[in-house]
N, C-alpha and C positions, 0 to 999 in steps of 0.2 A: 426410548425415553430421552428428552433433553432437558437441561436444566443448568444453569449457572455454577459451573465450576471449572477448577482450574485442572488439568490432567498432569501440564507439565511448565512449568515457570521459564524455562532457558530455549523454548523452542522458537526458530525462525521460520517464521510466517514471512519471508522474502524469499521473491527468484530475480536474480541480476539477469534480464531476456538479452541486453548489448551492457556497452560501456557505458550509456546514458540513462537505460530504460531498467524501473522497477514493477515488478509486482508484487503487492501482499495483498494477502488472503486470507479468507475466514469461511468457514462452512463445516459440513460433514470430513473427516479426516481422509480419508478413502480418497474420499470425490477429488478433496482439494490435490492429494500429492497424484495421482492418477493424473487430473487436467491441466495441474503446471508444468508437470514432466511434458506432458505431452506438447504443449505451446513453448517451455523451455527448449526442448528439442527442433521444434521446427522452425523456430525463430533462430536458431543455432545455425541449422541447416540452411536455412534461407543467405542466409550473412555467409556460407561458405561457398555455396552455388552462384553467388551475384557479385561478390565480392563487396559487398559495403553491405552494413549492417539496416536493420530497420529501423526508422523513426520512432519517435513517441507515440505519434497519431496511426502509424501503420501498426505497429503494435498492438492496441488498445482496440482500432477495426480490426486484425486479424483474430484477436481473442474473443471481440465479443461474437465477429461469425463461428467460427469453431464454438461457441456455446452454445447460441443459437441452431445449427445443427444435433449439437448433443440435445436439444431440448425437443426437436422435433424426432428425434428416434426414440427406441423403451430404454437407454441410456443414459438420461437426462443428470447431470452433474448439478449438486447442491453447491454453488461456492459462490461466494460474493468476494468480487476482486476489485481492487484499486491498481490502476497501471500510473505511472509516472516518469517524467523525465525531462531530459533539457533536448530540446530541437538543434542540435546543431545547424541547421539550414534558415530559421528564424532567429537563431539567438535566442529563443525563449522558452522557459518551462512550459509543461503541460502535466495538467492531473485528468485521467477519467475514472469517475465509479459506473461500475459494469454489475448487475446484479445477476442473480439465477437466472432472472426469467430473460436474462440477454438485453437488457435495457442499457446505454450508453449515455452518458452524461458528461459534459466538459464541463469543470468546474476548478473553482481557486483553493477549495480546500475540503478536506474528506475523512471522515471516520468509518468505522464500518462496528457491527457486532452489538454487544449491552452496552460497551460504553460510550458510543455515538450519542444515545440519549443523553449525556452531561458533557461531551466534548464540544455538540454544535453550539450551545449556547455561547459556553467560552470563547473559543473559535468566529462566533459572531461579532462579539462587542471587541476582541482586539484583531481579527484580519485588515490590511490596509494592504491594496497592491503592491506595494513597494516595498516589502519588507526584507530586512537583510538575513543574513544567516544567525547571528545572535537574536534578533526580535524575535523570529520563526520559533528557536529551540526555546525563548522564554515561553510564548504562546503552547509550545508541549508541553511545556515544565506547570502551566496554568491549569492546562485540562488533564493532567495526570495529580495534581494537587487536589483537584476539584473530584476526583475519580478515589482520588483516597480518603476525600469527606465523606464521600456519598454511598459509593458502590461497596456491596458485601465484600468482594473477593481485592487484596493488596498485593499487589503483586511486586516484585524484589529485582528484577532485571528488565532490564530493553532493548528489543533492537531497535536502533536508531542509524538512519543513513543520510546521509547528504548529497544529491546530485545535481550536477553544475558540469559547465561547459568542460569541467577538464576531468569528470566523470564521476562515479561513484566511491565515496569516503563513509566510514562508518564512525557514529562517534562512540567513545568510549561509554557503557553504561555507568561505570562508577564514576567518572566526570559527570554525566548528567544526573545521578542521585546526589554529588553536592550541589547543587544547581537549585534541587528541589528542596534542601533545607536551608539553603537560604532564604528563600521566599518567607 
């Protein structure tokens, strides 16, 4: 049975795969630590045998092939993942949403789960290319305001991360819940 509820409030649905590149995840519990351990791992291993780590875009193709496999064996992993990160070699961020069915998608910005349905809107009327790192976390602070009008379940902590050229920073959750009462 599935159904809209919360198991556990404090957990991180992130794997740091380099110094640049994230993944969160949502799906079947199993599926998900089972299939990041395993892309966690090899994306590890990769960066040790080659000596430079993997890109954002190599990342995101090597994950969605390894799903894509798992989908074509009786193995098939339930997990819907967002990969992101900053391109050292561009200069430039990158987000991909990767679904179960191994679908890839390059896009500017991503929800994933029950509250997708009240994040994209938000997400839609304030995204601008160019945003900096304060507009970006007010833009959270909108769709998580908007999440606690709307959605049955309120949830009390966040992980929240930042990645930029000089790598991954996590922000403080209790800094971001006064964030949200000012609004």
């Amino acid at each position: 049975m599935n159904s809209i509820m919360t198991i556990k409030h404090d957990a991180d649905k992130t794997y740091n795969l380099t110094k640049n590149v994230v993944m969160s995840t949502s799906g079947e519990p199993g599926d998900v630590t089972n299939f990041c351990e395993y892309i966690l791992g090899n994306v590890k291993l990769y960066g040790i045998r080659n000596y430079h780590d993997l890109t954002v875009d190599a990342c995101a193709k090597y994950t969605r092939r390894e799903l894509a496999m798992s989908l074509r064996s009786r193995d098939a992993y339930q997990v819907n993942l967002l990969v992101g990160g900053f391109n050292a070699n561009t200069q430039k961020p990158a987000l991909y949403c990767i679904d179960y069915l191994a679908s890839i998608a390059n896009i500017p910005f991503a929800a994933h789960g029950y509250c997708s349905y009240f994040s994209y809107s938000v997400l839609d009327r304030i995204y601008h290319p160019n945003m900096t790192v304060e507009e970006a976390l007010n833009a959270l602070a909108a769709c998580i305001s908007e999440l606690n009008t709307r959605f049955i379940i309120k949830h009390t902590s966040y992980t929240i991360k930042i990645i930029d050229a000089s790598g991954i920073s996590d922000v403080s959750s209790d800094d971001f819940l006064k964030r949200l009462t000012v609004q």
